[in-house]
C-alpha positions as CSV (number, residue, x, y, z in Angstrom):
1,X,153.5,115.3,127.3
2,X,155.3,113.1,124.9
3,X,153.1,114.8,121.9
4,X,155.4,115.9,118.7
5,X,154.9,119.4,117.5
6,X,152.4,118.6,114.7
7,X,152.8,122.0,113.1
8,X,156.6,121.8,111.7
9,X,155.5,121.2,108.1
10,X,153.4,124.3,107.7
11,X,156.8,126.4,106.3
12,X,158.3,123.3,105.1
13,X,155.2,122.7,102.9
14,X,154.5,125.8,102.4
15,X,157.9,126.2,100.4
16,X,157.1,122.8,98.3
17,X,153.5,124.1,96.9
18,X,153.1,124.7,93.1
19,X,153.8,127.1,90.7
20,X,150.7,128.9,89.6
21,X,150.9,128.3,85.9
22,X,150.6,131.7,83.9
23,X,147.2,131.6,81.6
24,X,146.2,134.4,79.9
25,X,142.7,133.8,80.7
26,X,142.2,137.1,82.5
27,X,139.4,135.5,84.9
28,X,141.1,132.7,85.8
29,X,143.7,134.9,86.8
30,X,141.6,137.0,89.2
31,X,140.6,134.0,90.9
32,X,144.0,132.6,91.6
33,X,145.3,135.9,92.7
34,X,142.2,136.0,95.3
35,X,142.5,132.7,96.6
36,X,146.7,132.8,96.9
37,X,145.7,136.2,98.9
38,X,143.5,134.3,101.2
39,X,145.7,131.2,101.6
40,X,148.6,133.3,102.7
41,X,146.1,135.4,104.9
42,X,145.2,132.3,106.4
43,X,148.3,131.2,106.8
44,X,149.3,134.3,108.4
45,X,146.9,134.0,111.0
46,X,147.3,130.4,112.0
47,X,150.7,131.2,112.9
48,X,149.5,133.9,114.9
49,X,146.8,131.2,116.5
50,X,143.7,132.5,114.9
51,X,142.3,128.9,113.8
52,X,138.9,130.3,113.9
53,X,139.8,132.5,111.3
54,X,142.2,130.7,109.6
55,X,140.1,127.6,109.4
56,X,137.6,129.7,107.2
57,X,140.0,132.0,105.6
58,X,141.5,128.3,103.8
59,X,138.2,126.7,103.1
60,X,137.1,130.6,101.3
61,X,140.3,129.9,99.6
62,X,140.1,126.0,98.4
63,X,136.6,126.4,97.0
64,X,138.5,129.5,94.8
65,X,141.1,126.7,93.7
66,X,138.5,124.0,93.0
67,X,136.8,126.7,90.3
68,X,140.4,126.8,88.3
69,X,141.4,123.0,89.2
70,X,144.6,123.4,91.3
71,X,145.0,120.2,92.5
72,X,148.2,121.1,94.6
73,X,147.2,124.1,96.5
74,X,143.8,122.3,97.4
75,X,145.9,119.3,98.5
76,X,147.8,121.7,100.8
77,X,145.1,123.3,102.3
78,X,143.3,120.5,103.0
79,X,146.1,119.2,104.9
80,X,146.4,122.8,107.0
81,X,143.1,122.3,108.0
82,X,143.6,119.2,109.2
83,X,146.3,120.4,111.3
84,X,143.8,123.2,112.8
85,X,141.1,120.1,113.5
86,X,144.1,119.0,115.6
87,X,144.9,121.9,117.5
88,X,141.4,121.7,118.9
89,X,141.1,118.3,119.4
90,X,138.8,116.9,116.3
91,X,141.4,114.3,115.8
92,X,138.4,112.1,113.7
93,X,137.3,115.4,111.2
94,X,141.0,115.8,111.1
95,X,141.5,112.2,109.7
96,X,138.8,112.4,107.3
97,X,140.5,116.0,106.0
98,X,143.4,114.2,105.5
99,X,141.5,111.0,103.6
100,X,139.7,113.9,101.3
101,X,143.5,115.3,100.6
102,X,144.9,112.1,99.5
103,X,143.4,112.2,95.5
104,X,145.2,115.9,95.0
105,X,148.3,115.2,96.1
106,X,151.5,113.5,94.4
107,X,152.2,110.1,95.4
108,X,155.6,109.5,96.9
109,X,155.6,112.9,98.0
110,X,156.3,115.4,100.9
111,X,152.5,116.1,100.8
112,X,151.8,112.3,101.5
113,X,154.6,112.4,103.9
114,X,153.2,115.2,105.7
115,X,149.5,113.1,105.5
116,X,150.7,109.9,106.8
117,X,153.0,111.9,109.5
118,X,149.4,114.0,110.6
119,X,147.3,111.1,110.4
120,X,149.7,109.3,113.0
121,X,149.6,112.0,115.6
122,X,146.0,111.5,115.1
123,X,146.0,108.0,115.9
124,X,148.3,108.5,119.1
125,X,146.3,110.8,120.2
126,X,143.1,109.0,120.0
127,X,145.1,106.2,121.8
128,X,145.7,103.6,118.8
129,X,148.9,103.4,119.0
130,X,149.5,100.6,116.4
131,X,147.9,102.7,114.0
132,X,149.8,105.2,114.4
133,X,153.1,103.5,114.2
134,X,151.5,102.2,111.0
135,X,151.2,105.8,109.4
136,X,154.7,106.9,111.0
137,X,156.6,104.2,108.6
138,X,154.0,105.1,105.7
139,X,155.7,109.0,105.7
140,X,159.4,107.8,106.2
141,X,158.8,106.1,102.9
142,X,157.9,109.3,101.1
143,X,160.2,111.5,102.7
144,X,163.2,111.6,100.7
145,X,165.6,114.2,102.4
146,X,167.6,112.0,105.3
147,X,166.7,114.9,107.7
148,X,162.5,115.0,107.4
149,X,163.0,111.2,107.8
150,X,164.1,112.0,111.6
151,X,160.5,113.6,112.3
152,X,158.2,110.6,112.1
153,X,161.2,108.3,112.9
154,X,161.0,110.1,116.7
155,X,157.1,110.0,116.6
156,X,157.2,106.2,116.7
157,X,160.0,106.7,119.6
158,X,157.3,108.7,121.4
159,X,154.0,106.5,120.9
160,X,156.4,103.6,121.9
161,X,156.8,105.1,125.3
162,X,153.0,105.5,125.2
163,X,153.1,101.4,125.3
164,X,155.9,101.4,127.5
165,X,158.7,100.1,125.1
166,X,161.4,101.8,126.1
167,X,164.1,99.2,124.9
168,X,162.4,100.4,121.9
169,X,162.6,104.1,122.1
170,X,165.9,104.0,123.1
171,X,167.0,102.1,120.2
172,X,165.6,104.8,117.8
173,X,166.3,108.1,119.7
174,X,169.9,106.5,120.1
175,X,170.4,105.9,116.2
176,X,169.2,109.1,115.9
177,X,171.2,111.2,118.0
178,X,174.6,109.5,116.9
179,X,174.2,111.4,113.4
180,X,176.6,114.0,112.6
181,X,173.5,115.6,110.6
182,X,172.0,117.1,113.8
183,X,175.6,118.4,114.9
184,X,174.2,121.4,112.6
185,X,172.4,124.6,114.8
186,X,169.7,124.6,113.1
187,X,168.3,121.7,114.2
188,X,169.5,122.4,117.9
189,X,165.4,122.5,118.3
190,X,164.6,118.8,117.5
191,X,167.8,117.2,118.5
192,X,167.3,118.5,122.1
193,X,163.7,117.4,121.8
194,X,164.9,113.6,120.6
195,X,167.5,114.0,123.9
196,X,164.5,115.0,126.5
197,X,162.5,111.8,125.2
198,X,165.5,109.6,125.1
199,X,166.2,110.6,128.9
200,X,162.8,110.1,129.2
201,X,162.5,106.5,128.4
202,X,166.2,105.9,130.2
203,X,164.2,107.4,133.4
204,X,161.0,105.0,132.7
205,X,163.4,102.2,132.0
206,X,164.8,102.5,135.3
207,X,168.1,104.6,134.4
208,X,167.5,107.3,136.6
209,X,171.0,109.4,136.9
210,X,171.4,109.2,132.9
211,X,167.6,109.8,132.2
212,X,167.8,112.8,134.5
213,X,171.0,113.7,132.5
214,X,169.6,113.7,129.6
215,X,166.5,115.5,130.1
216,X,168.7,118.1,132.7
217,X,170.9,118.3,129.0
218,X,168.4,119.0,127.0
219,X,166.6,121.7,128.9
220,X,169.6,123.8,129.2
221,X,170.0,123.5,125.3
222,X,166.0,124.7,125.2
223,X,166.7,127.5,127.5
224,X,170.0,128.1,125.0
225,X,167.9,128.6,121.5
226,X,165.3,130.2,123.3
227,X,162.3,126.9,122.5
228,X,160.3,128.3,125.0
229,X,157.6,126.0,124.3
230,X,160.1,122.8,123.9
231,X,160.9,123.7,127.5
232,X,157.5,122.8,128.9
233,X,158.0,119.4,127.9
234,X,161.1,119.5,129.9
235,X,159.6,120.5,132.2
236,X,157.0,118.1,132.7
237,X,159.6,115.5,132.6
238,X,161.6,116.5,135.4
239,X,158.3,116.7,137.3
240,X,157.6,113.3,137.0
241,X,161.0,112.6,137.4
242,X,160.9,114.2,140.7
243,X,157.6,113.0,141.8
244,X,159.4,109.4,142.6
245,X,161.8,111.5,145.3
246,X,161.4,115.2,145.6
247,X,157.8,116.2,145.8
248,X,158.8,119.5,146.5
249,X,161.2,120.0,143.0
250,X,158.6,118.1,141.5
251,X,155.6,121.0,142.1
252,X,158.4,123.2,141.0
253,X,159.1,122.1,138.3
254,X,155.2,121.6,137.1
255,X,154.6,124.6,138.4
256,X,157.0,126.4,135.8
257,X,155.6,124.3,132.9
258,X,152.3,125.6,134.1
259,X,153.1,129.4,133.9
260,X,154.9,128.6,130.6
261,X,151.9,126.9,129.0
262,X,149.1,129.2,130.1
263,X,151.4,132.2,128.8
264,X,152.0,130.6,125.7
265,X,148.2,129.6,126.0
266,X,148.6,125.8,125.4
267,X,145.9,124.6,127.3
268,X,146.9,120.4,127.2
269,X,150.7,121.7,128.8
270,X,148.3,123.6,131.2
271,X,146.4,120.8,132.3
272,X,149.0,118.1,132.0
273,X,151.0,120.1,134.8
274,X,148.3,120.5,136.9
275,X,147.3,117.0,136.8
276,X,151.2,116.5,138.3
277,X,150.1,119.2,141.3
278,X,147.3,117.7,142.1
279,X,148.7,114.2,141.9
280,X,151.8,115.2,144.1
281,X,149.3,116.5,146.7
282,X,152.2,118.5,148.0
283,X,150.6,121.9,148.9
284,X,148.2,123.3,150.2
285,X,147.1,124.8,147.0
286,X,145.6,121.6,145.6
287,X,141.9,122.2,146.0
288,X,142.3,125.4,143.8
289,X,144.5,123.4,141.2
290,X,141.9,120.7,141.1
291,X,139.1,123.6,140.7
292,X,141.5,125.2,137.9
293,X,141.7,121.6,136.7
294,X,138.0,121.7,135.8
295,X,137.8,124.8,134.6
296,X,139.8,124.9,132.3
297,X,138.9,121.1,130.5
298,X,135.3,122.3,130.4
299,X,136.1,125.1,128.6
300,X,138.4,123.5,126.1
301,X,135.6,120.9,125.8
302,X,133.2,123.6,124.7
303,X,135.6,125.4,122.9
304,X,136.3,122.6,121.0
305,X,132.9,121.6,120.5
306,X,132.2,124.7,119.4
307,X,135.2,124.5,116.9
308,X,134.0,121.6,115.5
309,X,130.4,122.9,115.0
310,X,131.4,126.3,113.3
311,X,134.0,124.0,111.1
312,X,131.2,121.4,110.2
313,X,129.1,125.1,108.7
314,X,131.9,126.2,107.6
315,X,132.6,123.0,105.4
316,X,128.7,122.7,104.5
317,X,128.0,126.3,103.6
318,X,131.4,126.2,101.4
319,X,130.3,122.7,99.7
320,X,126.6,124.3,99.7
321,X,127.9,127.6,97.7
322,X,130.5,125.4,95.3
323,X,126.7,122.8,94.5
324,X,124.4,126.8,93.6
325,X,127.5,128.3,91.6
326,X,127.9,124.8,89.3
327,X,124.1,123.9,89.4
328,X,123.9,128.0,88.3
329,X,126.1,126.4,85.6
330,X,124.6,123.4,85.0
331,X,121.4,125.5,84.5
332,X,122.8,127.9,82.0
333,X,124.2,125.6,79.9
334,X,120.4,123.3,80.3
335,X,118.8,126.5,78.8
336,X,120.9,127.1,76.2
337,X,120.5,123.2,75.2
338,X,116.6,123.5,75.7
339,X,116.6,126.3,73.7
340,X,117.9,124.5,70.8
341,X,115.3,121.2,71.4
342,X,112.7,123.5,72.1
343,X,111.4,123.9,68.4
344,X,112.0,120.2,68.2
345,X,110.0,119.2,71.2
346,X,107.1,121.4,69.8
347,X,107.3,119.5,66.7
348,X,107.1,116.4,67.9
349,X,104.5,117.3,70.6
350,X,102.3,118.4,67.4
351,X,102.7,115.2,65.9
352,X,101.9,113.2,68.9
353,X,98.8,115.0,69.3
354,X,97.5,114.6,65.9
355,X,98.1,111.4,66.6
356,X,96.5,111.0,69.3
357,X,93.2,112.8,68.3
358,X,92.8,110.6,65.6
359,X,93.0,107.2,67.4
360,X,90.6,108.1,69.9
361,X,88.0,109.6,67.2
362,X,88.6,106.1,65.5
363,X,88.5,104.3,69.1
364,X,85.3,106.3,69.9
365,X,83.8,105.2,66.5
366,X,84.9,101.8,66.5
367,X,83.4,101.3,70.3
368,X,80.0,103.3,69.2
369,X,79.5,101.2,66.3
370,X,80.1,97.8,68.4
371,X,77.9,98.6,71.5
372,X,75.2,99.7,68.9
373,X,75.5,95.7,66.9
374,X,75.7,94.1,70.1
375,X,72.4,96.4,71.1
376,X,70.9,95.6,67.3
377,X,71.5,92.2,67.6
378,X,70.4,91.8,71.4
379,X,66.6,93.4,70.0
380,X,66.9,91.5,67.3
381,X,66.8,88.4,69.1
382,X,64.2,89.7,71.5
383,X,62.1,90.2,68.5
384,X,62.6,86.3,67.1
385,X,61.8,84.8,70.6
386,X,58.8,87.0,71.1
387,X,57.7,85.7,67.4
388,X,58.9,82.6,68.0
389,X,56.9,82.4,71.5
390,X,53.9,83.5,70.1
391,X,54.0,81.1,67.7
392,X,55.1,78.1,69.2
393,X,52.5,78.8,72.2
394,X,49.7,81.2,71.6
395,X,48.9,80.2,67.7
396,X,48.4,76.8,68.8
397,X,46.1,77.7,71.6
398,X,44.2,79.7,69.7
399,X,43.8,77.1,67.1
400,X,42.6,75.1,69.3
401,X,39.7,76.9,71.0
402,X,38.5,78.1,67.8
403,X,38.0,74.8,66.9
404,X,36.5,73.9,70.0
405,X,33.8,76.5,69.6
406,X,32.8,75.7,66.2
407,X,32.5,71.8,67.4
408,X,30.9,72.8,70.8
409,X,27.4,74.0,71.2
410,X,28.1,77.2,72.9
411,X,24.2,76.9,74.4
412,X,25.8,74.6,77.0
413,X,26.9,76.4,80.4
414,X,29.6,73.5,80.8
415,X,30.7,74.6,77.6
416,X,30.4,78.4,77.9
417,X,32.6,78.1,81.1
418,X,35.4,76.0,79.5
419,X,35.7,78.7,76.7
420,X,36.0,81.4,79.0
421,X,38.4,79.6,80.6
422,X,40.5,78.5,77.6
423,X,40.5,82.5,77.0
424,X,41.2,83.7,79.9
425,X,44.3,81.6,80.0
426,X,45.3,82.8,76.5
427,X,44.9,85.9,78.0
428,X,47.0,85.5,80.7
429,X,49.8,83.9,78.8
430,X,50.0,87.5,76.0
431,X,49.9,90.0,79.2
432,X,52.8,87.9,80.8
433,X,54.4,87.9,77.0
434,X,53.7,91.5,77.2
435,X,55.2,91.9,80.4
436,X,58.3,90.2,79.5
437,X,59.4,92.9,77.0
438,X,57.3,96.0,78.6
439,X,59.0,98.8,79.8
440,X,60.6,98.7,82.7
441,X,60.5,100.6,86.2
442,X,64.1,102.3,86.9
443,X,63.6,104.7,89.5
444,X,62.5,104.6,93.2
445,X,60.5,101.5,92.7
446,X,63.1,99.3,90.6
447,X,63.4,97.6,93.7
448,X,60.3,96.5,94.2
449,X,59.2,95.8,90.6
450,X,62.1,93.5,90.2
451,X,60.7,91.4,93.6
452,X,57.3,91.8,92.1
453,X,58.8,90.2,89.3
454,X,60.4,87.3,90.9
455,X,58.0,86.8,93.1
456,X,55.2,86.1,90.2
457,X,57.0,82.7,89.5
458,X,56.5,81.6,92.9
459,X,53.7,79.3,93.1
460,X,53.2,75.9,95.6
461,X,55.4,73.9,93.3
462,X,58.0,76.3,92.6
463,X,59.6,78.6,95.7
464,X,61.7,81.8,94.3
465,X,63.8,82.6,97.6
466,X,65.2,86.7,97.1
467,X,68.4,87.4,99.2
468,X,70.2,91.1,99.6
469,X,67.7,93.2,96.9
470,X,67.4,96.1,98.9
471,X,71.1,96.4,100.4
472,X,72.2,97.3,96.7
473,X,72.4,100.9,95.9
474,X,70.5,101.1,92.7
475,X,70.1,104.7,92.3
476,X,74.2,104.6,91.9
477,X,73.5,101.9,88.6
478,X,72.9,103.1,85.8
479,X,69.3,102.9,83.8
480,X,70.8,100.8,81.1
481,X,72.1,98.5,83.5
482,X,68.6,97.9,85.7
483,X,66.8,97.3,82.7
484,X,69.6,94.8,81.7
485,X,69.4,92.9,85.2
486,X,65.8,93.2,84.9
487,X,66.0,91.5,81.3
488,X,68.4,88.6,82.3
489,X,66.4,87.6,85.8
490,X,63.2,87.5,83.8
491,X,64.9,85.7,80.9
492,X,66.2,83.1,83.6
493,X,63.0,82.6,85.0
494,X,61.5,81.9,81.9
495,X,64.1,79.4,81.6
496,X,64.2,77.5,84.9
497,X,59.8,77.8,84.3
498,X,60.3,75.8,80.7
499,X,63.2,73.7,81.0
500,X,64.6,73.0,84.7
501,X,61.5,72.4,86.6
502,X,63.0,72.9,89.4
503,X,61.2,73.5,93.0
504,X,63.9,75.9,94.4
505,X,65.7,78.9,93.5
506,X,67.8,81.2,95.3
507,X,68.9,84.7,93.7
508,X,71.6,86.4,96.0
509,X,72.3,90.0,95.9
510,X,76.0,91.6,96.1
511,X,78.0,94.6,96.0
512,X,81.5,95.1,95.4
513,X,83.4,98.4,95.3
514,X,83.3,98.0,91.4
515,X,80.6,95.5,90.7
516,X,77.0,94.4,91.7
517,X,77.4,90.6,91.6
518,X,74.4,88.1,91.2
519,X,74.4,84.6,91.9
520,X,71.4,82.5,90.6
521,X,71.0,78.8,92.2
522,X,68.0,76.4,91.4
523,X,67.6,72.7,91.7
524,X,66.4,71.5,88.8
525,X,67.1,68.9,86.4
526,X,70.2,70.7,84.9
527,X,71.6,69.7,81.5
528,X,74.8,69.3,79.7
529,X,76.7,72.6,79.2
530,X,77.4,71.8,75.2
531,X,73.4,72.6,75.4
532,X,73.7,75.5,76.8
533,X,73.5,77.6,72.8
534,X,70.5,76.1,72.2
535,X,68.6,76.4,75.2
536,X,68.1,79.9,74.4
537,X,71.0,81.6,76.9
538,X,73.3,83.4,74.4
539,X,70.5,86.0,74.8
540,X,71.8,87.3,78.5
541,X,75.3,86.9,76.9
542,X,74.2,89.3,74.4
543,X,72.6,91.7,76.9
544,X,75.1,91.8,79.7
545,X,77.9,92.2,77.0
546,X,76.1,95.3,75.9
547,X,77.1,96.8,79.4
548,X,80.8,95.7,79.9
549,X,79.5,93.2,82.3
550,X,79.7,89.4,82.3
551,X,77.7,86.0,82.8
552,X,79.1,82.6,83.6
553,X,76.7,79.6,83.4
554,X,77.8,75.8,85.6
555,X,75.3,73.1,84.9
556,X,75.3,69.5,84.9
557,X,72.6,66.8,84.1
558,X,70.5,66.5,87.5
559,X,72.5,68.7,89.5
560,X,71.1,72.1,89.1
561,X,71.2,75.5,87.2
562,X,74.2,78.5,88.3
563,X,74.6,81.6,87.2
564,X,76.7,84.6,88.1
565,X,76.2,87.8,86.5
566,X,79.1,90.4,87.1
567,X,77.5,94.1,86.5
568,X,80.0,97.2,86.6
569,X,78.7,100.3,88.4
């Protein structure tokens, strides 16, 4: 048990805080007078070991200091809680305490000191040592009275018999103990403490007889002053001491640190001198010290779990209360702002919807007017082929077998039957004219007129192969739209029939989660795509424009017709 007391700053620092500056904001007032109440309460109590309490009783009483800014006295509590995380063994939380101290504190001063000296008995006791030494040197540099100097000064002595350099220890504690400065009574409590450690080391060192007259020295100075609790350490030391060559004053000895400790109820003294007992395996009472052994670490294990748990919901339910009071704050102050845009917002809400009405009535109107050109100028085009065809195919026709009857004697048979032929072709050509730009079927059977359709320009010369009609679900397309594909694949029939001459065509059928797609494919004698205006084919462009759609035509002299028309559902 080489550990320094790591609660001889809470007086000292204690008697360094700030002085409350007067305001004569009554609230502010109230709230510094209820969190100095709880900060002495808590204070009160950790001296009377209530960490429990006094761990809450602090963090109740920082959050109250945060509200009026006082960086001092949340500095200084933040470093008593640390030293509570200590006492029951959260040497980690107790570091990052002493990190979240650090930005309220002076620099240079005995609240750093006391930081640095706290985070090296943290280090020491988590077993790096280096670390620790590190942090020792750290708080000799802001301690600037000679005396508070000695304190982390005989920490390193005591974390450098934890590495065994006693040369090392021996050098310090001697320095140490050779100024007049501890000559004074009141310090009767560490210099006896430096003297046990220096015996210590002489002992580990090999210098039995002065070790053991040092450490014999300083326990009668302990029992003198009455440090009951510096005598465990004593204690301890003379029961190692003894373990090398009197087991029997070496159980002694551990056993009176024992009753000490538990009455004092320092449970690492307690186990420390039991561990001695059971190592001396000197009586026949070592079965129930190992037994007492492992009661009592399990039960500081889960008290100290348990300690760290109700400090963790301690911390969060005081950071969760500060984050509702300033987001109350935050909200007050949001609805006084919104207040003031409110009128604003509904101005300019106004405006934008004005705004918006109006584009979308001129959007609407501007998109009405263009679908209906597109659909003017798509039947006016139908109307100038239709003239056009009957024209350039009927009037000649007719023409033609008027003048054959009038040159013909119509008494003939041969005759009679080439005339009703002549006709009956005519009439053939004007129903397939009127078919072209007759209604069309859109409901149930649109599938089947459209095959019907294909199918008529299927002869011996000329094969019209149909691929995926019927896996298309029409009754999901619009009517617009069938009489639109309906339209285009006639119009493309027409064409391949008059200009490509060709002997096959394929028309395959697709759907898409957006689209119907239709590919058209014939081998016929193609032609060059500057052509493509005149042959007639702006028509479909019109057509499948006039549905949002699209058609994209690929030909080349000799190698066939494409075309792929893209219909939205």
């Amino acid at each position: 048990m080489l550990r320094s007391p790591i609660f001889l700053f809470i007086i000292f620092l204690f008697l360094f805080s700030c002085e409350e500056k007067k305001t004569v904001n009554a609230n502010t007032d109230s709230i510094r007078l209820k969190a100095r109440t709880l900060r002495d309460t808590a204070i009160n109590n950790y001296e009377k070991q209530n960490y429990n309490t006094a761990f809450y009783q602090f963090n109740k009483s920082k959050k109250l200091y945060e509200t009026i800014k006082d960086s001092a006295n949340i500095g200084y509590i933040l470093i008593e809680i640390a030293l509570i995380q200590q006492v029951n063994g959260d040497y980690y939380g107790s570091k990052e305490t002493l990190t979240e101290a650090i930005p309220f504190v002076k620099k240079k001063s005995v609240y750093t000191a006391s930081i640095n000296n706290a985070m090296g008995v943290a280090d020491k006791e988590l077993s790096l040592f280096d670390d620790a030494i590190f942090y020792y040197n750290e708080a000799i540099k802001d301690y600037s009275n000679p005396i508070s100097k000695y304190e982390p000064i005989s920490n390193i002595a005591a974390t450098y018999i934890f590495q065994k350099k006693y040369d090392k220890t021996i050098t310090i504690l001697e320095d140490i103990l050779s100024k007049k400065l501890l000559d004074d009574k009141s310090l009767a409590n560490s210099k006896s403490r430096y003297q046990d450690n220096l015996g210590y080391a002489y002992f580990k060192k090999g210098y039995d007889e002065k070790g053991f007259r040092l450490m014999n020295e300083a326990l009668e100075i302990r029992k003198e002053i009455k440090d009951t609790y510096g005598s465990i350490e004593s204690y301890l030391h003379l029961a190692d001491y003894y373990s090398k060559k009197d087991l029997r004053k070496s159980d002694e000895n551990a056993m009176e640190a024992y009753k000490i400790s538990t009455r004092l109820n320092s449970v690492d003294e307690r186990l420390e001198a039991l561990q001695i007992l059971i190592s001396n395996d000197n009586s026949s009472q070592v079965p129930k010290y190992t037994q007492k052994y492992f009661s009592i670490n399990d039960s500081i294990i889960k008290v100290r779990n348990n300690f760290k748990n109700k400090s963790a919901k301690i911390k969060y339910d005081a950071q969760k209360e500060k984050d509702e009071n300033e987001k109350l704050r935050l909200e007050k102050a949001e609805n006084l702002l919104s207040l003031q845009k409110a009128k604003y917002q509904r101005i300019v809400f106004v405006i934008i919807f004005i705004f918006l009405v109006v584009l979308i009535t001129i959007l609407i109107r501007y998109f009405r007017n263009k679908n209906k050109a597109v659909k003017v100028k798509a039947s006016y085009e139908t109307e100038t082929r239709i003239a056009k065809k009957i024209h350039d195919e009927l009037a000649n026709d007719v023409y033609n077998v008027i003048a054959y009857a009038e040159s013909q004697s119509l008494a003939k048979e041969n005759t009679k039957e080439n005339l009703l032929q002549k006709l009956d072709d005519i009439y053939s050509r004007v129903r397939g004219i009127s078919k072209e730009n007759d209604s069309i079927e859109t409901g149930e059977d649109f599938t089947k007129s459209i095959k019907e359709m294909l199918s008529a320009y299927s002869t011996n010369q000329q094969n019209v192969l149909i691929s995926n009609l019927e896996s298309i679900q029409w009754d999901a397309i619009d009517d617009i739209k069938k009489i639109t594909v309906s339209r285009i694949l006639q119009e493309l029939m027409v064409n391949m029939k008059k200009h490509s001459k060709a002997s096959l065509v394929v028309i395959k059928f697709e759907s898409t989660q957006n689209a119907v797609l239709i590919n058209y494919n014939d081998n016929g004698k193609g032609s060059e795509k500057s052509s493509l205006v005149k042959s007639g084919l702006k028509n479909m462009e019109s057509r499948i424009q006039a549905v949002k759609g699209n058609i994209e035509f690929e030909t080349e002299p000799d190698k066939g017709f494409k075309a792929k028309i893209i219909l939205p559902k």
